[in-house]
Biopython code that builds the backbone (N, CA, C, O; Angstrom):
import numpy as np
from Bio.PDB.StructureBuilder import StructureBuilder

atoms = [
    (1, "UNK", "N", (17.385, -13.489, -13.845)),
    (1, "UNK", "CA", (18.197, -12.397, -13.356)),
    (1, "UNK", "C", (18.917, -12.862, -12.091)),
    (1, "UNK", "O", (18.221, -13.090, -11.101)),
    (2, "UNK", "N", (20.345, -13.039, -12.015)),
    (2, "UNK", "CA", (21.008, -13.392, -11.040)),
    (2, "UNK", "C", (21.328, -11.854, -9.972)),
    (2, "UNK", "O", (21.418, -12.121, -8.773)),
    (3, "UNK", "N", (21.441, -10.829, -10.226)),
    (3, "UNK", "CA", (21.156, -10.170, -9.374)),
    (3, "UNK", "C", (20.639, -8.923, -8.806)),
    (3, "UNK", "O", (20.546, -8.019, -9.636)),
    (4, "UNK", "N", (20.257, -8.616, -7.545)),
    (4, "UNK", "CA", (19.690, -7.964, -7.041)),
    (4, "UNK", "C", (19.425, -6.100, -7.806)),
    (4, "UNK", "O", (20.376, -5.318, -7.780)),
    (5, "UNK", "N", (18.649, -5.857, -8.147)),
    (5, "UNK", "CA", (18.801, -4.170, -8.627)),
    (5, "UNK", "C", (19.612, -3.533, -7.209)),
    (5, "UNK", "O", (19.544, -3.871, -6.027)),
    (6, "UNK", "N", (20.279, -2.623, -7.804)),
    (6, "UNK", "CA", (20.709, -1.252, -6.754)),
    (6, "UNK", "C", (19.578, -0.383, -5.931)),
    (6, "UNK", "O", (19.764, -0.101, -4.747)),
    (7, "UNK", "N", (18.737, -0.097, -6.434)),
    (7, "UNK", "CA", (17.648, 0.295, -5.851)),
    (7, "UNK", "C", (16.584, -0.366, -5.145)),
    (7, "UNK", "O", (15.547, 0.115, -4.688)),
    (8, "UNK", "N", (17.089, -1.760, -5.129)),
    (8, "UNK", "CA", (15.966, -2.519, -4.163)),
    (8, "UNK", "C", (16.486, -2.489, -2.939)),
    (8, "UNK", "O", (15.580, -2.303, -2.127)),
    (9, "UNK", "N", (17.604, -2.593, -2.395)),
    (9, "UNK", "CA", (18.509, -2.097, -1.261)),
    (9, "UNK", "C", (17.859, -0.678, -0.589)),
    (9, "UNK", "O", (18.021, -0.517, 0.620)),
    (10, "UNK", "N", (17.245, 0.181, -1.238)),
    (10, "UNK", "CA", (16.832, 1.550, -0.460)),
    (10, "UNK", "C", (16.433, 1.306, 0.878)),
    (10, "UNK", "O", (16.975, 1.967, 1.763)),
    (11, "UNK", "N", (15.252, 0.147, 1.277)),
    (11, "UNK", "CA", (14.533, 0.931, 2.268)),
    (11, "UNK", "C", (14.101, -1.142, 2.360)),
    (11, "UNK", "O", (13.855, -1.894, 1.416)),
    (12, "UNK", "N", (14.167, -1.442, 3.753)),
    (12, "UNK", "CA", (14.146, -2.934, 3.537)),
    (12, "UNK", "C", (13.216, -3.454, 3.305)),
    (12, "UNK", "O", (13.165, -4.677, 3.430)),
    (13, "UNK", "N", (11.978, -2.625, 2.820)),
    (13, "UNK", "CA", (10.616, -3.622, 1.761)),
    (13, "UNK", "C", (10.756, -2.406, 0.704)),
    (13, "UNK", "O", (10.578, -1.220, 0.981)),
    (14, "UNK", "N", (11.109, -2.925, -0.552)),
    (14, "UNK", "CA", (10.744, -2.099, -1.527)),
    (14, "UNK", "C", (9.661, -2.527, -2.683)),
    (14, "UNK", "O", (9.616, -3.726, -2.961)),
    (15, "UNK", "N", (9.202, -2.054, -3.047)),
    (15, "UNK", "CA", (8.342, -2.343, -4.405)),
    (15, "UNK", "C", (8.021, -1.564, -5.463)),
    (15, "UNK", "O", (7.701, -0.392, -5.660)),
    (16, "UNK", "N", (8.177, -2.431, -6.011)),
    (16, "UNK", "CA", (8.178, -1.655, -7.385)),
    (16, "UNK", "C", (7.116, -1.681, -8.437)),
    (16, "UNK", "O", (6.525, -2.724, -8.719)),
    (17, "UNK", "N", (6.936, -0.834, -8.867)),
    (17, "UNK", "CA", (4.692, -0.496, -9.810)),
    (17, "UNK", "C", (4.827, 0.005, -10.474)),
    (17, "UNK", "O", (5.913, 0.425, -10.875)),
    (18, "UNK", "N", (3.932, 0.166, -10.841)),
    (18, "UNK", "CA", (3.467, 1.318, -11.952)),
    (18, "UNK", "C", (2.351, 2.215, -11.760)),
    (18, "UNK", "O", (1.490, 1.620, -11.113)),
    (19, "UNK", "N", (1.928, 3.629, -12.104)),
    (19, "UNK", "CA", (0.960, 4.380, -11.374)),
    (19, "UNK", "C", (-0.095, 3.655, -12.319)),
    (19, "UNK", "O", (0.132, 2.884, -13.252)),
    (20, "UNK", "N", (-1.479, 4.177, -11.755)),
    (20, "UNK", "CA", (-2.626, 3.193, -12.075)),
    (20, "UNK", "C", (-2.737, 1.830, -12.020)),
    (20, "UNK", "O", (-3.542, 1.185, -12.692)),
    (21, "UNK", "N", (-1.956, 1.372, -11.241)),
    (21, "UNK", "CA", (-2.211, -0.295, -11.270)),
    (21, "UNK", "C", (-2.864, -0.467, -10.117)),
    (21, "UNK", "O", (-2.498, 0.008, -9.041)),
    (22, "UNK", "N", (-3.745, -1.077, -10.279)),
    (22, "UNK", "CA", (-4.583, -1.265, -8.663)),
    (22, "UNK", "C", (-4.179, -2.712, -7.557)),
    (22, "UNK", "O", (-4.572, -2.992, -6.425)),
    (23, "UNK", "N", (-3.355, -3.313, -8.378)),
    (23, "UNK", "CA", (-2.789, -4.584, -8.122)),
    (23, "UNK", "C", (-1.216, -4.152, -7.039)),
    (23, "UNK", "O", (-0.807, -4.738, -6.037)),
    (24, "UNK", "N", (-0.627, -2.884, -7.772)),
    (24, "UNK", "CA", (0.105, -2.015, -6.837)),
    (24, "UNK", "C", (-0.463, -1.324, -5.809)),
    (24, "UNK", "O", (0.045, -1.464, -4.696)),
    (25, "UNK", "N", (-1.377, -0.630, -5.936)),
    (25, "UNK", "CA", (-2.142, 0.055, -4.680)),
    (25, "UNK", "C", (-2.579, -0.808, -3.542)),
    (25, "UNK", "O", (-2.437, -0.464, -2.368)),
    (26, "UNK", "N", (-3.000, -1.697, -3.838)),
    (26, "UNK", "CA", (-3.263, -2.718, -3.026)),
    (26, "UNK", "C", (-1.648, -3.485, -2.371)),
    (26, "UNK", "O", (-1.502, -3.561, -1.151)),
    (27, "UNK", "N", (-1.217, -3.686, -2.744)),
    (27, "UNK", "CA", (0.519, -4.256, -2.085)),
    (27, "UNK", "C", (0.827, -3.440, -1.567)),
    (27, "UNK", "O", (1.113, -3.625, -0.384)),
    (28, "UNK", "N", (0.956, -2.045, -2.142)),
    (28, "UNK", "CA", (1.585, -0.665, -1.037)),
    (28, "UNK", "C", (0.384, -1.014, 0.082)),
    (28, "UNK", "O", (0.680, -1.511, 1.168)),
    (29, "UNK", "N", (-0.787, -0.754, -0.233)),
    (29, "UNK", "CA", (-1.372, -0.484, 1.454)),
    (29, "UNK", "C", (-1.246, -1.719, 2.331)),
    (29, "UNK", "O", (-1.497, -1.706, 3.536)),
    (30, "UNK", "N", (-0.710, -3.133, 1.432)),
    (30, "UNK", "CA", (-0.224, -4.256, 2.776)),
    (30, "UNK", "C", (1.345, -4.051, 3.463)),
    (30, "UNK", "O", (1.789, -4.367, 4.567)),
    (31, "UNK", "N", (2.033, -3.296, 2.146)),
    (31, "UNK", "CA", (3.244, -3.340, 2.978)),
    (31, "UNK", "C", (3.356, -1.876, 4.001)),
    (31, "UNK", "O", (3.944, -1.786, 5.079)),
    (32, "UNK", "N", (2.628, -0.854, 3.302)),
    (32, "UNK", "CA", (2.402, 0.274, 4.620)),
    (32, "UNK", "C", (1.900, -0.392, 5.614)),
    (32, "UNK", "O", (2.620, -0.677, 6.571)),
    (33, "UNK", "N", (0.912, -0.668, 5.582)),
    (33, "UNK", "CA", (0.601, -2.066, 7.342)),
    (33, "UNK", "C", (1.286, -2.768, 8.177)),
    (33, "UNK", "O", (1.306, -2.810, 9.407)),
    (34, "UNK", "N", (2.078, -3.544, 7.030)),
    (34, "UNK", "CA", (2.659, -4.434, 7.845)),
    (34, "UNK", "C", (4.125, -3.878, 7.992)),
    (34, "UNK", "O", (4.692, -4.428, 8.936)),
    (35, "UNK", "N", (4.615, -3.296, 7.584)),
    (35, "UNK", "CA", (6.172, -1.995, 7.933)),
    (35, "UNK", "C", (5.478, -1.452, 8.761)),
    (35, "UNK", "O", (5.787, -1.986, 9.826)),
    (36, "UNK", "N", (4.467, -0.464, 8.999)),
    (36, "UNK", "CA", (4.557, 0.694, 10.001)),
    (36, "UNK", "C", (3.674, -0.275, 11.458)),
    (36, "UNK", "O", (2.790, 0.121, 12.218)),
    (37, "UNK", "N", (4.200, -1.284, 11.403)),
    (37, "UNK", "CA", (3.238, -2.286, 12.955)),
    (37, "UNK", "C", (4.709, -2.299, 13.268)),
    (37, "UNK", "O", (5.249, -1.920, 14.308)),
    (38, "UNK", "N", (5.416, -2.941, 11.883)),
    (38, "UNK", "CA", (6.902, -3.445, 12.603)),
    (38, "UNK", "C", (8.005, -2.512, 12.890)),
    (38, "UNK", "O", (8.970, -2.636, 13.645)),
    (39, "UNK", "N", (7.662, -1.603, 12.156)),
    (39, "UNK", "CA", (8.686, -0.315, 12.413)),
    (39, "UNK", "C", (10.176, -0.269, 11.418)),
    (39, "UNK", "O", (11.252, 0.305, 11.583)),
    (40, "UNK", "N", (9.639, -1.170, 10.329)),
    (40, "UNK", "CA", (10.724, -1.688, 9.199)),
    (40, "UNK", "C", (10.808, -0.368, 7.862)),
    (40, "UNK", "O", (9.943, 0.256, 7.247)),
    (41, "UNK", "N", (11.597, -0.373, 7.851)),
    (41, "UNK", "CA", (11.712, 0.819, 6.183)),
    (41, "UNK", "C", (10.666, 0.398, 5.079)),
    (41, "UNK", "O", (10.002, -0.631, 5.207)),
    (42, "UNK", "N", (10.547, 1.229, 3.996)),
    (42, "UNK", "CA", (9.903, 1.392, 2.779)),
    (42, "UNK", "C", (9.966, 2.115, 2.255)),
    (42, "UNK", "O", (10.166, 3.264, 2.651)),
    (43, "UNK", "N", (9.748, 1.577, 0.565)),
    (43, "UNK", "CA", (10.454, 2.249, -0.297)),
    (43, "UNK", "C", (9.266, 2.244, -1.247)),
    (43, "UNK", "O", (8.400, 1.462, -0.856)),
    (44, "UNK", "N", (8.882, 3.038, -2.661)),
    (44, "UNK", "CA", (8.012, 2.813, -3.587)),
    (44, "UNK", "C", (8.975, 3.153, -5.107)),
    (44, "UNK", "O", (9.103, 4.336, -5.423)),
    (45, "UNK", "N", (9.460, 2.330, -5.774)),
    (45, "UNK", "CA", (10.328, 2.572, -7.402)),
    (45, "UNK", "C", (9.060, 2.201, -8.238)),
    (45, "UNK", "O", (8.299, 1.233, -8.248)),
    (46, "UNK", "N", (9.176, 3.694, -9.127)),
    (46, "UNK", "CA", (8.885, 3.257, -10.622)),
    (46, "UNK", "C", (8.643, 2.847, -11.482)),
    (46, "UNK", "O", (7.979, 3.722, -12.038)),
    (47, "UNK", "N", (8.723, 1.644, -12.406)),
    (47, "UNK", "CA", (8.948, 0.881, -13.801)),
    (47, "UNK", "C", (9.886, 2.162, -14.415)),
    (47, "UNK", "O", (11.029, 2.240, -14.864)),
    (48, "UNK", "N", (9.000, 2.929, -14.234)),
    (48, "UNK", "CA", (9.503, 4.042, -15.429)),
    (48, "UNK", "C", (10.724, 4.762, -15.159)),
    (48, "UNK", "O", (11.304, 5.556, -15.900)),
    (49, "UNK", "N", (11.124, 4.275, -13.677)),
    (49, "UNK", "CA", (11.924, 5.128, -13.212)),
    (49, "UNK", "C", (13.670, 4.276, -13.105)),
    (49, "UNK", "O", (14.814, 4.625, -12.817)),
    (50, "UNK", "N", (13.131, 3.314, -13.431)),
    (50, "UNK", "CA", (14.340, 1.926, -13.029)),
    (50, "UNK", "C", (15.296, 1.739, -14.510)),
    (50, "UNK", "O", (14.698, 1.910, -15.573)),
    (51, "UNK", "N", (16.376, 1.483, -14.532)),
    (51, "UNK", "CA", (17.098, 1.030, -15.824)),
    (51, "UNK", "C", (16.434, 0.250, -16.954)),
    (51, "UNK", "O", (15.219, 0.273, -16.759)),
    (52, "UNK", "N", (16.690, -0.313, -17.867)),
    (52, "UNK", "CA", (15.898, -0.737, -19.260)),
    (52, "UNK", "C", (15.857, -2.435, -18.756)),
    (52, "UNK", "O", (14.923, -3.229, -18.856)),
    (53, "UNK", "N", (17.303, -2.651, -18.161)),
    (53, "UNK", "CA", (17.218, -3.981, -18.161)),
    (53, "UNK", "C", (16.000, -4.379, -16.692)),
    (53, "UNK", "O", (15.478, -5.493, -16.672)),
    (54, "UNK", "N", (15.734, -3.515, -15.757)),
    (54, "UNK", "CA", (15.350, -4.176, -15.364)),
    (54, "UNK", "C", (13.560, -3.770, -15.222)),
    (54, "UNK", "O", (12.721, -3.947, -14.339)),
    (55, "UNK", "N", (13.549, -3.309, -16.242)),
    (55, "UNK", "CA", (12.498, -2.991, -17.102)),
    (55, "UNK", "C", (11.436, -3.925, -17.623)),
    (55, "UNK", "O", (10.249, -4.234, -17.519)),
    (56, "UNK", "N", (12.748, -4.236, -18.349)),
    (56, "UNK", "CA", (12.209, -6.114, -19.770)),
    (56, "UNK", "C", (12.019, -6.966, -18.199)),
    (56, "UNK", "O", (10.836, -7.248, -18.005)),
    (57, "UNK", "N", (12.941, -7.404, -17.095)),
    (57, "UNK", "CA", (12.922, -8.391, -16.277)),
    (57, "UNK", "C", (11.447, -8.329, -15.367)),
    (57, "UNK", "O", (10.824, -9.296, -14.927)),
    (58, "UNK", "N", (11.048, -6.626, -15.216)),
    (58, "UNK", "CA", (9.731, -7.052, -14.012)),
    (58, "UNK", "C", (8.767, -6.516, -14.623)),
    (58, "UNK", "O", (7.680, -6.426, -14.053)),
    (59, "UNK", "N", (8.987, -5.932, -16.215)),
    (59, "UNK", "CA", (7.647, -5.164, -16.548)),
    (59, "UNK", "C", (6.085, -6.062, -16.523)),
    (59, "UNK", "O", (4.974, -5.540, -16.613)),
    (60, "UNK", "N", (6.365, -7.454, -16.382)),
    (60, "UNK", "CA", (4.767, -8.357, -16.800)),
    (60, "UNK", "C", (4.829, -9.225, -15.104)),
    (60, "UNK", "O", (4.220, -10.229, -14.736)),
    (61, "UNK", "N", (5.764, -8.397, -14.395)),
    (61, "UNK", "CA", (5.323, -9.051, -12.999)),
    (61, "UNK", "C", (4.756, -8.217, -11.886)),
    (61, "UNK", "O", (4.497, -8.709, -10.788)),
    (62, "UNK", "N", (4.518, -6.644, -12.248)),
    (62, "UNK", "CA", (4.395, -5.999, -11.052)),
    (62, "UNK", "C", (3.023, -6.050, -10.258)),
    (62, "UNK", "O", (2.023, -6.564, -10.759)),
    (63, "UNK", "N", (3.030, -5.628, -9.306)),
    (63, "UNK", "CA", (3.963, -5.229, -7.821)),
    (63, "UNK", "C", (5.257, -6.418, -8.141)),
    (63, "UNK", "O", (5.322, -7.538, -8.648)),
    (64, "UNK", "N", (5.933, -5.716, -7.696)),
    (64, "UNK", "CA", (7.414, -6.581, -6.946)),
    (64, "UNK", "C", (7.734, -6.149, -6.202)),
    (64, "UNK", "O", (8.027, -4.967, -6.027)),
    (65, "UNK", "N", (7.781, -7.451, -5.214)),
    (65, "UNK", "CA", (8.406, -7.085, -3.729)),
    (65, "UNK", "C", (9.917, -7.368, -3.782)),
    (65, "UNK", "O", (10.550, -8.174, -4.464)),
    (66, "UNK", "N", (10.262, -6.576, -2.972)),
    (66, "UNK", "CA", (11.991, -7.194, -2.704)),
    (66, "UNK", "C", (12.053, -6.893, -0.640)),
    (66, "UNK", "O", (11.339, -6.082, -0.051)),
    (67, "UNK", "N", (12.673, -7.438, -0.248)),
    (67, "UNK", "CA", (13.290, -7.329, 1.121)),
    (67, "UNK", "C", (14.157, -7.587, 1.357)),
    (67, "UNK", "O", (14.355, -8.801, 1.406)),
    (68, "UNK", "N", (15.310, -6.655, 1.678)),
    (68, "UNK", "CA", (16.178, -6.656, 2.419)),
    (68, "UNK", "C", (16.950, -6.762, 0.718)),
    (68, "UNK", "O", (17.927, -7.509, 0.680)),
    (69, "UNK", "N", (16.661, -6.245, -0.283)),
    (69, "UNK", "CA", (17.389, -6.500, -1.594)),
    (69, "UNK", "C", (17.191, -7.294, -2.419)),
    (69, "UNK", "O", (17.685, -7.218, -3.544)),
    (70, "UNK", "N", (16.207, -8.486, -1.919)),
    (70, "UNK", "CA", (16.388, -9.922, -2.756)),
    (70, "UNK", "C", (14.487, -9.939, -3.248)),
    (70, "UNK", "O", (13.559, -9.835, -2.446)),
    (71, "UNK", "N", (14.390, -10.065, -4.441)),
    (71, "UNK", "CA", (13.065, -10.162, -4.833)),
    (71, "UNK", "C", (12.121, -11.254, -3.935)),
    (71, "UNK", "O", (12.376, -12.458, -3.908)),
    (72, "UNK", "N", (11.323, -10.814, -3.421)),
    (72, "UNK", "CA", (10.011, -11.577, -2.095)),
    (72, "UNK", "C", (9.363, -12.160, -3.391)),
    (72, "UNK", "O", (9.663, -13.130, -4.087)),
    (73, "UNK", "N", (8.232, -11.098, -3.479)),
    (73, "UNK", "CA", (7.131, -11.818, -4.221)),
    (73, "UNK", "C", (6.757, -11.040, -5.482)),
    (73, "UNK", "O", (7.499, -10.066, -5.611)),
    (74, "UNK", "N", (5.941, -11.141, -6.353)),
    (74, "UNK", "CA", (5.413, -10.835, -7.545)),
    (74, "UNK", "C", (3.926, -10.948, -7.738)),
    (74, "UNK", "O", (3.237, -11.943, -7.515)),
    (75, "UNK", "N", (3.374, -9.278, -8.375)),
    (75, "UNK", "CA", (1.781, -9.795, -8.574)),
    (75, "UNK", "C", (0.965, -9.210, -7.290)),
    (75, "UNK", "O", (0.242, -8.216, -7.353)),
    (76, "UNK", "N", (1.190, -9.978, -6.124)),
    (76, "UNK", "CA", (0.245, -9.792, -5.156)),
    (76, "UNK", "C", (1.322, -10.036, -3.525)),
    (76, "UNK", "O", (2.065, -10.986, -3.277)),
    (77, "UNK", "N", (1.106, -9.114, -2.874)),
    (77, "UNK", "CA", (2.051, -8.952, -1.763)),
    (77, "UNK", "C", (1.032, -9.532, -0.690)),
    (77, "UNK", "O", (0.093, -8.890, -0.219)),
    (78, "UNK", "N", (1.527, -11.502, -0.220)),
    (78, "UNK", "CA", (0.779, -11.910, 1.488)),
    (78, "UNK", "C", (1.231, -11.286, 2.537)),
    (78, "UNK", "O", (2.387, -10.926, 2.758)),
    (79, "UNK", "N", (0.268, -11.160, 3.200)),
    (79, "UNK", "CA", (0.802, -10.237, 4.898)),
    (79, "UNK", "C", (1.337, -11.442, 5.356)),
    (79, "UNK", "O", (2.513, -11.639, 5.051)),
    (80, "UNK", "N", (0.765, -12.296, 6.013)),
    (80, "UNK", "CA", (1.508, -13.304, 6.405)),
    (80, "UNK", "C", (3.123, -13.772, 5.972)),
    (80, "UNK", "O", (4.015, -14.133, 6.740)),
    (81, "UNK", "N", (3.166, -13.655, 4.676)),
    (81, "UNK", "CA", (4.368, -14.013, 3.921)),
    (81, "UNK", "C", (5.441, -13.157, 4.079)),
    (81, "UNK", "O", (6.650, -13.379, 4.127)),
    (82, "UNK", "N", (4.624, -11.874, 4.170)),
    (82, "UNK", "CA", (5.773, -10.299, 3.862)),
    (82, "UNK", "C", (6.303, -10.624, 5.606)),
    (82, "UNK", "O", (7.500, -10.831, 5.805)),
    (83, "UNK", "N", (5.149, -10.647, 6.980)),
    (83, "UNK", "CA", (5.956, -10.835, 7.809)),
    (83, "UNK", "C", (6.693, -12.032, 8.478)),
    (83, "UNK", "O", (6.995, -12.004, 9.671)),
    (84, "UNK", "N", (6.885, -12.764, 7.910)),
    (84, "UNK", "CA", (7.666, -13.905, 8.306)),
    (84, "UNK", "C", (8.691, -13.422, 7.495)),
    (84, "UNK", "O", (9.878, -13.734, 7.585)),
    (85, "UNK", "N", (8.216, -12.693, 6.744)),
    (85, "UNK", "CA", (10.056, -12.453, 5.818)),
    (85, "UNK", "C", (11.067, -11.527, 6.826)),
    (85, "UNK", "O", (12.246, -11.791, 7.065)),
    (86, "UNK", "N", (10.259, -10.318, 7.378)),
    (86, "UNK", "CA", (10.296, -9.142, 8.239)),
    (86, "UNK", "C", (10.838, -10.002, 9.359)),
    (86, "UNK", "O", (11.468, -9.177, 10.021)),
    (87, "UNK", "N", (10.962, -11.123, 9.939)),
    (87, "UNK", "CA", (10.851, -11.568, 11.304)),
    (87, "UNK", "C", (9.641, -11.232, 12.275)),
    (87, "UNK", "O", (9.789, -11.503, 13.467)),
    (88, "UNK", "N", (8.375, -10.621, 11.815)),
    (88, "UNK", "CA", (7.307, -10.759, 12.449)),
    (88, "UNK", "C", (6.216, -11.391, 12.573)),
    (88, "UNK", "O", (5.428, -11.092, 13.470)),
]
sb = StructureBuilder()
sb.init_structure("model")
sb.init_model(0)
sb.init_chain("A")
sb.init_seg("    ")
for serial, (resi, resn, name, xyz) in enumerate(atoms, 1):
    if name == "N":
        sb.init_residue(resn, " ", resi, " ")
    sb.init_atom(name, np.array(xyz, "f"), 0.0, 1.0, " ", f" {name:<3s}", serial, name[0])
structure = sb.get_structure()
């Protein structure tokens, strides 16, 4: 996928799940941490809620991170990683 979803732009860490995934619950409560230390936006999208195409593209990768628009990471969100992305 060359580019960025429209909705990863919302809020400058977004991620994207699915309800019941505990692999998501766990990434939201690193990026609630590490956003509300830095004072950076956040966002929480869907699967179910996102277009088809980009559906097929992240349905066997979630959590997905994006920052600042551009996909971070997949699977499992590092604090360390998320804030060096953040500038913190």
């Amino acid at each position: 996928m060359t580019r960025s979803p429209e909705w990863a732009g919302r809020a400058r860490v977004v991620m994207l799940g699915k309800p019941e995934c505990h692999l998501c619950e766990d990434a939201w409560g690193t990026i609630e941490r590490v956003t509300g230390e830095l004072g950076e936006s956040r966002a929480r999208e869907w699967l179910d809620d996102v277009g088809e195409a980009d559906r097929e593209e992240y349905w066997d990768k979630v959590p997905v991170t994006f920052v600042d628009g551009r996909r971070h990471d997949f699977w499992r969100v590092g604090e360390d990683r998320l804030r060096a992305a953040l500038g913190g």
